[in-house]
N, C-alpha and C positions, 0 to 999 in steps of 0.2 A: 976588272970592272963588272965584266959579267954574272961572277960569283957576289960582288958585293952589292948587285942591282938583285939578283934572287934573293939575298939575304934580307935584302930589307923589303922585298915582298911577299915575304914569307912571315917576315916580325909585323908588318903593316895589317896580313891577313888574319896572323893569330891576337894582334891590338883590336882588329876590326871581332873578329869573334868574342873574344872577351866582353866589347861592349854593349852588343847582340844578347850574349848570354847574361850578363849583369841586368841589360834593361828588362830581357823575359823578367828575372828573377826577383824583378822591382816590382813588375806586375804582377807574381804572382802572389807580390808580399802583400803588395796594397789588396789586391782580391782578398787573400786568407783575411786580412784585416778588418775589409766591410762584412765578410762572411761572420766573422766574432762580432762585431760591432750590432749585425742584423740579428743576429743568435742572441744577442742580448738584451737588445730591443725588443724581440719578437712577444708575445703576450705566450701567458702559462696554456697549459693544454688543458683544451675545456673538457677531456672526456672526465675526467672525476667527476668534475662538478655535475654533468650531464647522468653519470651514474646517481648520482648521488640525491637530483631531483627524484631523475626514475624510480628510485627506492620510496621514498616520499610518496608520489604518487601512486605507489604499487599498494603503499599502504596504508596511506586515503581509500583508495580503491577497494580492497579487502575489507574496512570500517564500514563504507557505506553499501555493502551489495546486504548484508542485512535489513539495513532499514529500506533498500529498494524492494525485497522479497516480503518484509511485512508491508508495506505500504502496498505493493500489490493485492495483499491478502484483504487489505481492508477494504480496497477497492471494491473487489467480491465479495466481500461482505456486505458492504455498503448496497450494492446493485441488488444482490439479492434480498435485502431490507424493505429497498424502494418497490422492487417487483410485490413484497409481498402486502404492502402500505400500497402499490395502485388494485390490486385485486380485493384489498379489503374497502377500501372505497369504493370501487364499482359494486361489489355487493351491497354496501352500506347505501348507495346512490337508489338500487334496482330496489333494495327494502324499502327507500325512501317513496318512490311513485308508489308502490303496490298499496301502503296506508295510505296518500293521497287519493288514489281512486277508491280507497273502503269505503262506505260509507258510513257515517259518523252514525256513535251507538245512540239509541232513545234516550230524549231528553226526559226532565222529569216530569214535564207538561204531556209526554208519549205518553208516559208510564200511567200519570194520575186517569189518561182518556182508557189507558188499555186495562186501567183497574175496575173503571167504571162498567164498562164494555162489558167486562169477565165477572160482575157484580150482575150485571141486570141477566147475561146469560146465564149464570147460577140460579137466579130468580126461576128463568123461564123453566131452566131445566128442571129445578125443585118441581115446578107445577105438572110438569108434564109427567114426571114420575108422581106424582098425588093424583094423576087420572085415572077415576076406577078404567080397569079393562074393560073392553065389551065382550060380553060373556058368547065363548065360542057354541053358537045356537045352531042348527040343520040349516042349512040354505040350501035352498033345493037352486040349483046353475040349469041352466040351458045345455043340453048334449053338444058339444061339441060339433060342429060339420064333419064329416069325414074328407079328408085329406087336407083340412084345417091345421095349421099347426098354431100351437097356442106360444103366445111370447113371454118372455120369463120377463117378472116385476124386475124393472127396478131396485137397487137394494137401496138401505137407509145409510145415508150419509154417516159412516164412525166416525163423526166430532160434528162440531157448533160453529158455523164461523160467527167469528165475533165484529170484522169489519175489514175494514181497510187501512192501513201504518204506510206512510210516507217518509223516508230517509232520504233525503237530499232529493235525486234525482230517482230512486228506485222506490217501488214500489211493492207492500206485500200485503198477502192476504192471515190475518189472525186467526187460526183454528184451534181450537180445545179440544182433545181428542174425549171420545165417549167413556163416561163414567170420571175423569176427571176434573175437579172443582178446584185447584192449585193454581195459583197467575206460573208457578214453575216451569206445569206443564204445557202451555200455552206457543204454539207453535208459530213461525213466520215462516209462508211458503211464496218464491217467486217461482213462474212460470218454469216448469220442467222440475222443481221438487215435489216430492209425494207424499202422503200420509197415510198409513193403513192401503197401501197400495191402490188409493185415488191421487191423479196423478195430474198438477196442475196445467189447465193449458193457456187459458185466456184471464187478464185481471180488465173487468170492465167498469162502466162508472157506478152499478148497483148491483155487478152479477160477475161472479166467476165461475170458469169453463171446466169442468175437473175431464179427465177419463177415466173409466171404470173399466175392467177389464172385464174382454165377455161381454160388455151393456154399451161401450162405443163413449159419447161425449154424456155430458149431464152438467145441466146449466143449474146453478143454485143461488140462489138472492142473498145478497149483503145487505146485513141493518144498517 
């Protein structure tokens, strides 16, 4: 009884294993099975496709670094255009005021008065060159004082004024330099220009101021 009770706990043990090892082996069919089943479902592998953009964009990339390196260029171009369009406008601007404050040239209403002018000054001057001399005769002088000193004349004014010219706001004096009969030669002096190195100082309502060098100021009468 003893031997046929081991025997059949022995057949019962290896019955019990078998079905242990059967059921692992069920599991691990069914596993390998979803494993296939998931493997086949699973989606393709994207690195191709990811190479494949890459490449695309690499050479997108390579097309346009050209047109980035000229569009730069033009940039600087461009800049250095504008800088050179705002310097020529400021100059053009700063030329602009300097003619605004010129004063505007003689009209012909100046001209026909400063013909007139330069007409009756020819006149005068004719007459005074048709004055005989006074013939150089003995003039007996007075002796000097001793420790007197004697002062030197005055010299003769070399030109004619002929009057006064008004341009806008400035004002000048008309002079003819001596020996000239031409409206050409006909000078316009304001205050602080010279002529024959008389040197103007004051423009007054019938008289301007000259300096003479050596002889100090000398007031002379405008016609």
């Amino acid at each position: 009884m003893k031997v046929q009770h081991f025997q059949a706990l022995v057949i019962g043990a290896l019955c019990l294993g078998a079905a242990v090892l059967a059921a692992e082996t069920y599991n691990h069919h069914q596993q390998l099975a979803e494993l296939q089943a998931a493997a086949r479902n699973a989606p393709a592998d994207p690195v191709p496709a990811l190479r494949r953009d890459v490449d695309a964009l690499s050479n997108t990339l390579a097309t346009l670094q050209p047109q980035v390196v000229a569009l730069g260029e033009a940039q600087g171009q461009s800049a250095s255009a504008q800088t050179g369009l705002s310097q020529q406008l400021a100059e053009l601007t700063a030329s602009l005021k300097v003619l605004q404050a010129t004063p505007r040239g003689p009209s012909s209403a100046d001209l026909t008065a400063l013909e007139q002018r330069l007409a009756t000054a020819e006149v005068a001057f004719e007459k005074l060159s048709s004055t005989p001399a006074v013939p150089a005769a003995t003039i007996t002088r007075p002796a000097t004082a001793i420790g007197q000193k004697t002062k030197a004349k005055a010299p003769t004014p070399p030109f004619t004024l002929l009057g006064i010219e008004t341009r806008g706001a400035v004002r000048f004096v008309t002079a003819l330099p001596a020996g000239a009969r031409s409206l050409s030669a006909v000078h316009l002096l304001q205050p602080g220009d010279s002529l024959n190195n008389w040197q103007l100082r004051t423009i007054r309502e019938d008289q301007a101021v000259f300096h003479v060098p050596d002889h100090g100021d000398r007031t002379l009468p405008l016609p």
